[in-house]
C-alpha positions in Angstrom: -59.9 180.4 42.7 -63.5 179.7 44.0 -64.5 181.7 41.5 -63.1 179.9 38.9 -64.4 176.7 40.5 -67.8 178.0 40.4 -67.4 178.8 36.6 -66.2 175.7 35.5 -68.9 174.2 37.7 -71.5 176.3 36.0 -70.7 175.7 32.5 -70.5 172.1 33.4 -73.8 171.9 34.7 -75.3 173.8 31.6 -73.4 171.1 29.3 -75.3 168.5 31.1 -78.5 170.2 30.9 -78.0 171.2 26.8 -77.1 167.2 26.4 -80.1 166.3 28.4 -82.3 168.3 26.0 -80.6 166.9 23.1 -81.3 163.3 24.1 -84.8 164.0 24.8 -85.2 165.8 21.3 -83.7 162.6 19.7 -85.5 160.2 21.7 -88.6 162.2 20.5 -87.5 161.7 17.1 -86.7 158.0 17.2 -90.4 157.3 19.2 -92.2 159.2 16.1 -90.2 156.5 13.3 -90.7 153.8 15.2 -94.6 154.1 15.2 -94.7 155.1 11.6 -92.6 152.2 10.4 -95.1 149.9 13.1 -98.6 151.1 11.1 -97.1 150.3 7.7 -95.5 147.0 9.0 -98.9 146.4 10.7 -101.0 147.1 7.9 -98.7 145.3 5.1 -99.4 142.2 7.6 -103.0 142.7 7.3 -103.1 142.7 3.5 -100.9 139.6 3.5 -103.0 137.8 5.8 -105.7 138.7 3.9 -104.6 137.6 0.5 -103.1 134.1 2.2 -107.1 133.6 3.7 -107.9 134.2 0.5 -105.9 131.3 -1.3 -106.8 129.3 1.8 -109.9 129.3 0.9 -109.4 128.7 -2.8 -106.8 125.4 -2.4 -109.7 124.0 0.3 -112.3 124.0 -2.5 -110.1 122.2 -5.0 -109.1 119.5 -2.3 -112.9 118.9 -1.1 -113.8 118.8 -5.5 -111.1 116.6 -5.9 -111.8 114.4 -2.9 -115.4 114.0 -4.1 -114.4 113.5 -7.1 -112.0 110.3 -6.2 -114.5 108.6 -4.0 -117.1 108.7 -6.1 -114.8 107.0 -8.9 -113.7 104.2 -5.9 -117.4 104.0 -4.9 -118.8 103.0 -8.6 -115.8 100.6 -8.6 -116.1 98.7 -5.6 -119.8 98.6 -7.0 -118.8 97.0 -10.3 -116.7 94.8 -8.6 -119.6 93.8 -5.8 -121.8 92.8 -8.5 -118.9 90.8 -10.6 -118.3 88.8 -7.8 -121.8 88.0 -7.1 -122.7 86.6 -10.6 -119.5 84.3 -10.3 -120.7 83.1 -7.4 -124.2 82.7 -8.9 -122.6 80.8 -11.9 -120.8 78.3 -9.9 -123.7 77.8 -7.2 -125.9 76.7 -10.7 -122.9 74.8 -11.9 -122.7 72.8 -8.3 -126.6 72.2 -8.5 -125.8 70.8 -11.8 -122.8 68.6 -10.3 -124.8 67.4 -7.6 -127.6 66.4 -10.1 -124.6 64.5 -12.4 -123.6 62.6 -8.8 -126.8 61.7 -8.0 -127.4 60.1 -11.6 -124.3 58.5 -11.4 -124.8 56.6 -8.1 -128.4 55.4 -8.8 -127.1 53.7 -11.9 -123.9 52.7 -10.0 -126.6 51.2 -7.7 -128.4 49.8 -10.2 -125.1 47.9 -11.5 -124.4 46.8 -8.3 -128.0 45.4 -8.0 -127.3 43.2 -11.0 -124.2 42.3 -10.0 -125.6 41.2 -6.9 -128.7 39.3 -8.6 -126.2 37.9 -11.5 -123.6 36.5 -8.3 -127.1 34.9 -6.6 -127.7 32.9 -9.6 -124.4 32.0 -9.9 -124.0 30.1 -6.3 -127.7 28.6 -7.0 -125.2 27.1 -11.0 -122.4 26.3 -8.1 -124.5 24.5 -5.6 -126.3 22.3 -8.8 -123.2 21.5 -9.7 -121.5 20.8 -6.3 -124.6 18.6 -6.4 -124.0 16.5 -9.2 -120.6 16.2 -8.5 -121.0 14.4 -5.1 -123.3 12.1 -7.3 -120.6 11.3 -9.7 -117.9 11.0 -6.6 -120.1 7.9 -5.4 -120.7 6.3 -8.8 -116.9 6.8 -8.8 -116.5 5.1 -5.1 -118.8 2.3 -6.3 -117.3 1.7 -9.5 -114.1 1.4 -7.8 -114.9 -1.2 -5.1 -116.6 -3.2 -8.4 -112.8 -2.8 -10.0 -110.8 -3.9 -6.8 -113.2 -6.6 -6.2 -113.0 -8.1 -10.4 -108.7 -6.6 -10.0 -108.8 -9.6 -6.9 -110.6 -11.9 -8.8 -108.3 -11.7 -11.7 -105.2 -11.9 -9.7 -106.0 -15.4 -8.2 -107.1 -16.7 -11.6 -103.7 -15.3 -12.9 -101.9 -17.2 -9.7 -103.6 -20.2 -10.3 -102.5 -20.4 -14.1 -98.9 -19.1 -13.5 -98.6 -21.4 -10.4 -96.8 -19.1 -8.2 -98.1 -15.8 -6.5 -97.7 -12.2 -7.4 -94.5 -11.6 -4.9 -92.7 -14.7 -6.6 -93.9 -12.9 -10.2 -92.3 -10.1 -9.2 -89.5 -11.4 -8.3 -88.5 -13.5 -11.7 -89.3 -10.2 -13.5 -86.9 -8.0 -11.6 -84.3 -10.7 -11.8 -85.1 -11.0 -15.7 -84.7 -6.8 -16.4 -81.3 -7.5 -13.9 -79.7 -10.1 -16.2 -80.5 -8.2 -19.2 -79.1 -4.7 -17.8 -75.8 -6.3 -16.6 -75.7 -8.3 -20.1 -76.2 -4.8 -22.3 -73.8 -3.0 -19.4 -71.1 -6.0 -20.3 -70.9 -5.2 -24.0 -71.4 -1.3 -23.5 -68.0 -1.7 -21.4 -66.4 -4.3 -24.1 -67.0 -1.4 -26.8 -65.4 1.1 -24.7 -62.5 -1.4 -23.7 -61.9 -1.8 -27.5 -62.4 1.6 -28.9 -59.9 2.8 -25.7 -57.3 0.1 -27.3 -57.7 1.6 -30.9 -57.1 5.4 -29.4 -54.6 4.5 -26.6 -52.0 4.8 -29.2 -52.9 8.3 -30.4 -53.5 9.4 -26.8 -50.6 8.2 -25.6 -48.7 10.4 -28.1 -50.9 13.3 -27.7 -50.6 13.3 -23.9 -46.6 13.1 -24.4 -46.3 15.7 -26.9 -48.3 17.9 -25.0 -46.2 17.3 -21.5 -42.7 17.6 -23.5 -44.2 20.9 -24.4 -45.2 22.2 -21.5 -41.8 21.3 -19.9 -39.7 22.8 -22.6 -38.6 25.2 -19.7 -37.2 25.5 -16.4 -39.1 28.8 -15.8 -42.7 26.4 -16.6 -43.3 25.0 -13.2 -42.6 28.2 -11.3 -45.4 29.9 -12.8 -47.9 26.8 -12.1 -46.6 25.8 -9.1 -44.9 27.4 -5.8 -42.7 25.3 -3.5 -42.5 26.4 0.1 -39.4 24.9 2.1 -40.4 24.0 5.9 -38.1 24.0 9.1 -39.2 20.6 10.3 -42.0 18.2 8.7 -43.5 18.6 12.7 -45.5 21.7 10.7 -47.4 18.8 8.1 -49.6 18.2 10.2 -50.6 21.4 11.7 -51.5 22.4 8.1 -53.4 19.4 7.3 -55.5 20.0 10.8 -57.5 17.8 12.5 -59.9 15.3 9.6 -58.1 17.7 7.1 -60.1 21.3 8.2 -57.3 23.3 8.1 -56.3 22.2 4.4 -59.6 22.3 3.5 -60.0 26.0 4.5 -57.2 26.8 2.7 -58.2 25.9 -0.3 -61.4 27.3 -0.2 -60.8 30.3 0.8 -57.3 30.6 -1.8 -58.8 28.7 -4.8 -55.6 26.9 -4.6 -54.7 23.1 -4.7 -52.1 22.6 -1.8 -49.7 19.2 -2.0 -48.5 18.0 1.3 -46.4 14.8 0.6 -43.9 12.6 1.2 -41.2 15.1 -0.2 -39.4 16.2 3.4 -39.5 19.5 4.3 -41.8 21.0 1.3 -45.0 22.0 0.5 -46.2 22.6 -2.8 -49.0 25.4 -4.2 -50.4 24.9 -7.3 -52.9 27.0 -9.0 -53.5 28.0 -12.8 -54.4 32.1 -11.7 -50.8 33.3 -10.4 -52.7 35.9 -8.3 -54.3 33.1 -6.5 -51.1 30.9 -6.2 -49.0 34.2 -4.9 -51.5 35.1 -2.4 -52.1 31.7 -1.4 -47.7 31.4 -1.2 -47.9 34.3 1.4 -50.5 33.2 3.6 -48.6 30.3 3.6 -45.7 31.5 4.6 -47.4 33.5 7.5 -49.0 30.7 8.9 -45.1 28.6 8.8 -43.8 31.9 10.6 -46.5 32.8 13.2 -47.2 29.0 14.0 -50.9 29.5 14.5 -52.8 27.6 11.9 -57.2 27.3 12.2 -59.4 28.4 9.6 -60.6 32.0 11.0 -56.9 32.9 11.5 -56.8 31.5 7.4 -59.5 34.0 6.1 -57.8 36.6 8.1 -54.5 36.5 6.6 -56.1 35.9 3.0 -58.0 39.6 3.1 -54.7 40.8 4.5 -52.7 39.8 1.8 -55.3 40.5 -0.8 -55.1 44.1 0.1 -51.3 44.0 -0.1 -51.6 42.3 -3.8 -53.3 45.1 -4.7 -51.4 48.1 -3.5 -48.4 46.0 -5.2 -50.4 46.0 -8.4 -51.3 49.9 -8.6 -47.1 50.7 -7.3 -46.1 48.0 -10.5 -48.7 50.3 -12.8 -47.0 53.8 -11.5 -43.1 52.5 -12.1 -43.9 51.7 -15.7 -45.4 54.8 -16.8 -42.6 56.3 -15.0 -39.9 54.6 -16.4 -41.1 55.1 -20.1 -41.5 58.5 -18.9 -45.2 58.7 -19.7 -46.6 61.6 -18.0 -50.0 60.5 -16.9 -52.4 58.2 -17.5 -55.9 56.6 -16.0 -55.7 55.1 -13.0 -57.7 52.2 -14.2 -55.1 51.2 -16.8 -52.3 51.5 -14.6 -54.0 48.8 -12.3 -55.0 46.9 -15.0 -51.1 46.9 -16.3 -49.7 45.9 -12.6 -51.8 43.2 -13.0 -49.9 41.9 -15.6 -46.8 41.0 -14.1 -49.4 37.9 -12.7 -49.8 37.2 -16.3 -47.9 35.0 -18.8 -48.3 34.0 -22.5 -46.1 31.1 -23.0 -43.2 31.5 -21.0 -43.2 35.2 -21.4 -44.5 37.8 -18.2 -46.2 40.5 -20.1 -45.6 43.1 -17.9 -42.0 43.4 -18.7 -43.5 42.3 -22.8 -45.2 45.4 -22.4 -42.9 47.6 -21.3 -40.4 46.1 -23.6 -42.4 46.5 -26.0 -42.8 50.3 -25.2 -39.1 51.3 -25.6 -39.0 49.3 -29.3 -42.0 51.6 -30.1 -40.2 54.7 -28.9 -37.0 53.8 -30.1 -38.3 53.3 -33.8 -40.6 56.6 -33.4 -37.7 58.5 -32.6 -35.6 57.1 -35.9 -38.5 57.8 -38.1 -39.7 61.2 -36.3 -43.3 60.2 -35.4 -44.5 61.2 -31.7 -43.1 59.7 -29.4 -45.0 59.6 -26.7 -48.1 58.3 -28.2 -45.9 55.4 -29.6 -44.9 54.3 -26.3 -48.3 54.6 -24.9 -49.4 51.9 -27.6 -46.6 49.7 -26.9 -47.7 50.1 -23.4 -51.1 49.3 -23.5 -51.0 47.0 -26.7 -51.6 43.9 -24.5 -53.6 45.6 -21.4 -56.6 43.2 -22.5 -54.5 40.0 -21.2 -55.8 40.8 -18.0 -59.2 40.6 -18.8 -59.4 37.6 -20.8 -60.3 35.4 -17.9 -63.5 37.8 -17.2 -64.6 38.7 -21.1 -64.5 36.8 -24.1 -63.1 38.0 -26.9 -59.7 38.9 -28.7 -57.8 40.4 -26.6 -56.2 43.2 -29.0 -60.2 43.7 -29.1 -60.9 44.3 -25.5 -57.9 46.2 -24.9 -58.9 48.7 -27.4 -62.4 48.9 -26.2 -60.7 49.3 -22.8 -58.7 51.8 -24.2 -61.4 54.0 -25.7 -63.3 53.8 -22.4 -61.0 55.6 -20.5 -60.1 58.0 -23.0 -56.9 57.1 -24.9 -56.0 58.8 -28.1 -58.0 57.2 -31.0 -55.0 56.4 -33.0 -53.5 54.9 -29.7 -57.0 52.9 -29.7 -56.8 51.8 -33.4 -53.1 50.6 -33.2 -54.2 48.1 -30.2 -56.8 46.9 -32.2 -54.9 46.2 -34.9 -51.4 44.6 -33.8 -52.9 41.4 -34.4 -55.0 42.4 -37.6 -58.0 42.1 -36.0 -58.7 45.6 -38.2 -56.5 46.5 -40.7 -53.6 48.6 -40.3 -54.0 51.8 -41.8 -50.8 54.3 -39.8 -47.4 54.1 -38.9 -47.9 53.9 -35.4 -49.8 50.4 -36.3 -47.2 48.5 -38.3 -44.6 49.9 -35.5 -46.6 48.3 -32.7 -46.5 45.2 -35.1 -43.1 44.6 -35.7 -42.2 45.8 -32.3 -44.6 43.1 -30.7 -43.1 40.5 -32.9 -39.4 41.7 -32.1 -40.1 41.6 -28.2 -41.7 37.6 -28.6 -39.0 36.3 -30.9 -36.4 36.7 -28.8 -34.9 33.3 -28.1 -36.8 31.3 -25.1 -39.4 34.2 -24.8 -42.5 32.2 -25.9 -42.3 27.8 -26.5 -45.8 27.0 -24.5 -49.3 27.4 -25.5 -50.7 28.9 -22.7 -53.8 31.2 -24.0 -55.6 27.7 -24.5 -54.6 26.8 -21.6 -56.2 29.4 -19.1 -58.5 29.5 -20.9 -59.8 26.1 -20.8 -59.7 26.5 -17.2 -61.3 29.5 -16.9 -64.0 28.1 -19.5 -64.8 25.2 -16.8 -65.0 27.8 -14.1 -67.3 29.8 -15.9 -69.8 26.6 -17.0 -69.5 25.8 -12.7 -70.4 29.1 -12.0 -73.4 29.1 -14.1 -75.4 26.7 -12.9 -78.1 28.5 -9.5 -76.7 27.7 -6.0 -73.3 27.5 -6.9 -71.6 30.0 -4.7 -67.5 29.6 -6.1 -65.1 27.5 -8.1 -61.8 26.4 -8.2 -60.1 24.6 -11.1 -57.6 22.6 -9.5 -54.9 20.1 -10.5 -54.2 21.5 -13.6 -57.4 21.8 -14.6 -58.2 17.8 -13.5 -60.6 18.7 -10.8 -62.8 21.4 -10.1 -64.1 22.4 -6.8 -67.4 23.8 -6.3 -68.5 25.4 -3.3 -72.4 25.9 -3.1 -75.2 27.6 -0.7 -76.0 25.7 2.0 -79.5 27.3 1.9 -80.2 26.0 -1.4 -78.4 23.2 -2.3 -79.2 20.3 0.1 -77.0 17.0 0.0 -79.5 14.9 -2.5 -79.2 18.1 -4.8 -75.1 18.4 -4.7 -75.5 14.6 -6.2 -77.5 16.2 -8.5 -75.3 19.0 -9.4 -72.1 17.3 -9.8 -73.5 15.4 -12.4 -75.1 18.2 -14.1 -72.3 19.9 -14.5 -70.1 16.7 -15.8 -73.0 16.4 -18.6 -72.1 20.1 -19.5 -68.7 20.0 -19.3 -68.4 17.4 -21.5 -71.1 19.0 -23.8 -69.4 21.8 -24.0 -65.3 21.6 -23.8 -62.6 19.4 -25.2 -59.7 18.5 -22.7 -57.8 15.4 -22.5 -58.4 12.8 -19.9 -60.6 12.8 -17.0 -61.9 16.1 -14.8 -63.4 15.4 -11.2 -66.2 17.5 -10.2 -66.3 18.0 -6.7 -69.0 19.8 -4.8 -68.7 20.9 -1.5 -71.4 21.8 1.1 -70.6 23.2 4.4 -72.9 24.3 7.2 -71.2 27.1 9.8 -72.3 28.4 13.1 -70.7 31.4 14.8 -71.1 32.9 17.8 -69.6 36.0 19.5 -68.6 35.4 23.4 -68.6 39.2 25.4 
């Protein structure tokens, strides 16, 4: 058993020792490789490194030519440039020298100017004090010439009393007295001429002036579009109207352009005013001054821009409810306003704001039958007239200023032409035109439609308006009474009280120059002085 321990131990140990040699060999081997494969890595480094020196070397020399190369191609710039800039600057120091030489020959002749300027103004106050001279000498010939005139003016005055027997008061006198009797003599058979030409005409007047009120009274609806009657609780209300010396009145009408009639009549006050815009706002101020009781001129002017403002928000609602019931889908809000204000305005006894729209529906109506457009047809019919509203403030036709209006705000040309030409101010030329014609004459024939000349009318008083308005310092107007009177209110600044004499009749002379109306018209001029104050 030991033995065979000893063997196995043996051959064991002689394994070991055979592997130890083995390893050694190897390691041997492996040593030897590694320094071959070391000397040719070592020397393949060297040549590298030599051959990289080497085109070191070579791209240094090409960057140092190139380098020299470059600045000296920046240096013989910057010298070209260095000597460009000094001969510009040499050139303009010359052309200064020269300026300055051009300055200085300037202001010596400047200075000699201004030398004989100054000698030529020296002998001119030496002329001026010659003459001042001389005329001090003629100013006392004058003085003693004069006291030799007073003194033979005296003597000839008492040589002329001593004829005439009575002095120069009492000469005087019998002169004025003479021109007096001879002015009151021509004044006596001026008025006889009048008083007998008035006899021969009274006749014709008469019958003029009755004609034309028959005419104008031809209908019940007449008076309610010239006048408005207000019913009062109690006449106890007169008088606060009226206001103390007639102030509250007075600011009424001023500040309304409307003639107010407070008489006898119990329980009634009538408004009267040829605008209707005027008379309806001047109605509901009056009625808001009944109803709150308080009645002083601020508290006037304060419900009259109140009700203003509410005129015109009725006027634009009146333009949108036509054009929607005709079923017109849009239009310029200018002309709608323009055609709510036409249900203020009336030819004869006809309101053209329902003539319009009237008028509208013939035009569609007869469209339709003969298959033309439709819509355009009632947009003439609608806007046919639109220059009603504007005859007060242009003169002209007023088929021509609604076209013109028409035009302006864009309106189909053959819409434009067919206004024109409903009263043949152009010939008609379309359809459309002789459509609008017949169904503007349909819509005025219809019985009690139109009996009174109203175009003349308004427009009389809005001619006497106009020639108030016209004249400087004239501030407003008011044609009153039916065109009988016409207020004027002026600039206190301007116009002082000797000068509103003045004016009144200088607008009488033109009146009568220019206008024919029957009767009389009373020109009143009004001049009012205000002082406000604010209590905090």
């Amino acid at each position: 058993m030991l033995i065979n321990i000893a063997c196995f131990a043996a051959g064991l140990i002689l394994s070991l020792v055979f592997a130890v040699l083995l390893l050694r060999a190897k390691q041997k081997e492996i040593t030897s490789t590694a320094k071959e494969k070391a000397k040719s890595i070592t020397s393949e480094a060297q040549i590298k490194s030599k051959d990289m020196l080497q085109k070191a070397k070579h791209e240094s020399q090409d960057i140092l030519r190139d380098s020299k190369h470059k600045f000296d191609a920046e240096l013989k710039k910057a010298r070209k440039k260095a000597e460009t800039e000094y001969k510009d600057k040499l050139g303009k120091a010359k052309s200064s020298e020269q300026n300055a030489k051009k300055i200085e020959s300037k202001l010596l002749s400047e200075k000699k100017s201004v030398d004989d300027q100054k000698l030529h103004a020296e002998n001119l106050l030496k002329a001026s004090e010659q003459k001042e001279q001389e005329y001090d000498r003629k100013l006392k010939n004058l003085e003693q010439e004069e006291v030799v005139f007073e003194q033979k003016k005296s003597n000839l005055l008492s040589e002329l009393e001593k004829v005439a027997n009575m002095t120069q008061k009492e000469a005087e006198e019998s002169l004025m007295k003479t021109i007096e009797d001879g002015a009151k003599l021509r004044a006596a058979k001026t008025v006889k001429a009048i008083e007998e030409n008035a006899l021969d005409d009274a006749e014709k007047l008469a019958k003029k002036v009755i004609s034309t009120a028959i005419s104008r009274y031809s209908s019940d609806y007449t008076p309610e579009r010239t006048t408005s009657s207000i019913t009062l609780q109690s006449d106890e209300i007169k008088g606060r109207l009226i206001g103390r010396e007639g102030r509250n009145i007075r600011a009424f009408e001023q500040a309304t352009g409307c003639d107010v009639i407070i008489d006898d009549t119990p329980q009634t006050v009538v408004i009267s005013s040829f605008d209707p815009v005027r008379r309806f706002i001047g109605k509901q101020v009056m009625d808001n001054l009944i109803a709150d009781g308080r009645v002083h001129p601020s508290r006037i002017e304060e419900l009259v821009e109140k009700n203003t403002k509410k005129v015109d928000k009725s006027i634009k609602e009146a333009g949108d409810k036509a054009i929607l019931e005709l079923g017109i889908i849009s239009m310029h809000p200018e002309l709608l306003k323009i055609i709510g204000q036409l249900q203020f305005r009336y030819s004869y006894n006809q309101n053209q704001y329902h003539h319009v729209i009237e008028v509208s529906k013939l035009c569609g109506l007869m469209a339709n039958e003969l298959g033309l457009d439709l819509m355009k047809a009632r947009r003439a019919g609608l806007l046919h007239d639109i220059g009603k509203a504007l005859t007060h403030e242009v003169e002209g036709s007023h088929a021509v200023i609604g076209a013109d209006l028409c035009a302006k705000y864009g309106e189909d040309p053959e819409v434009v032409y067919a206004v024109r030409a409903h009263h043949e101010d152009v010939k008609p030329k379309s359809a459309l035109d002789f459509i609008l014609m017949g169904a503007d004459a349909i819509s005025g024939a219809r019985p009690g439609a139109r009996h009174e000349q109203m175009d003349n009318y308004v427009r009389r008083l809005t001619d006497l308006e106009r020639i108030a308005n016209d004249f400087p310092g004239v501030e407003r107007s008011f044609a009153i009474n039916a065109g009988r009177e016409i207020r004027i209110l002026v600039e206190n600044s301007r116009i002082d009280d000797n000068k509103a004499i003045v004016l009144s009749q200088d607008i009488a002379k033109k009146i009568e120059h220019d206008m024919t109306y029957p009767g009389q018209i009373k020109i009143t001029v009004i001049r009012e002085t205000r002082a406000v104050s604010m209590a905090k």
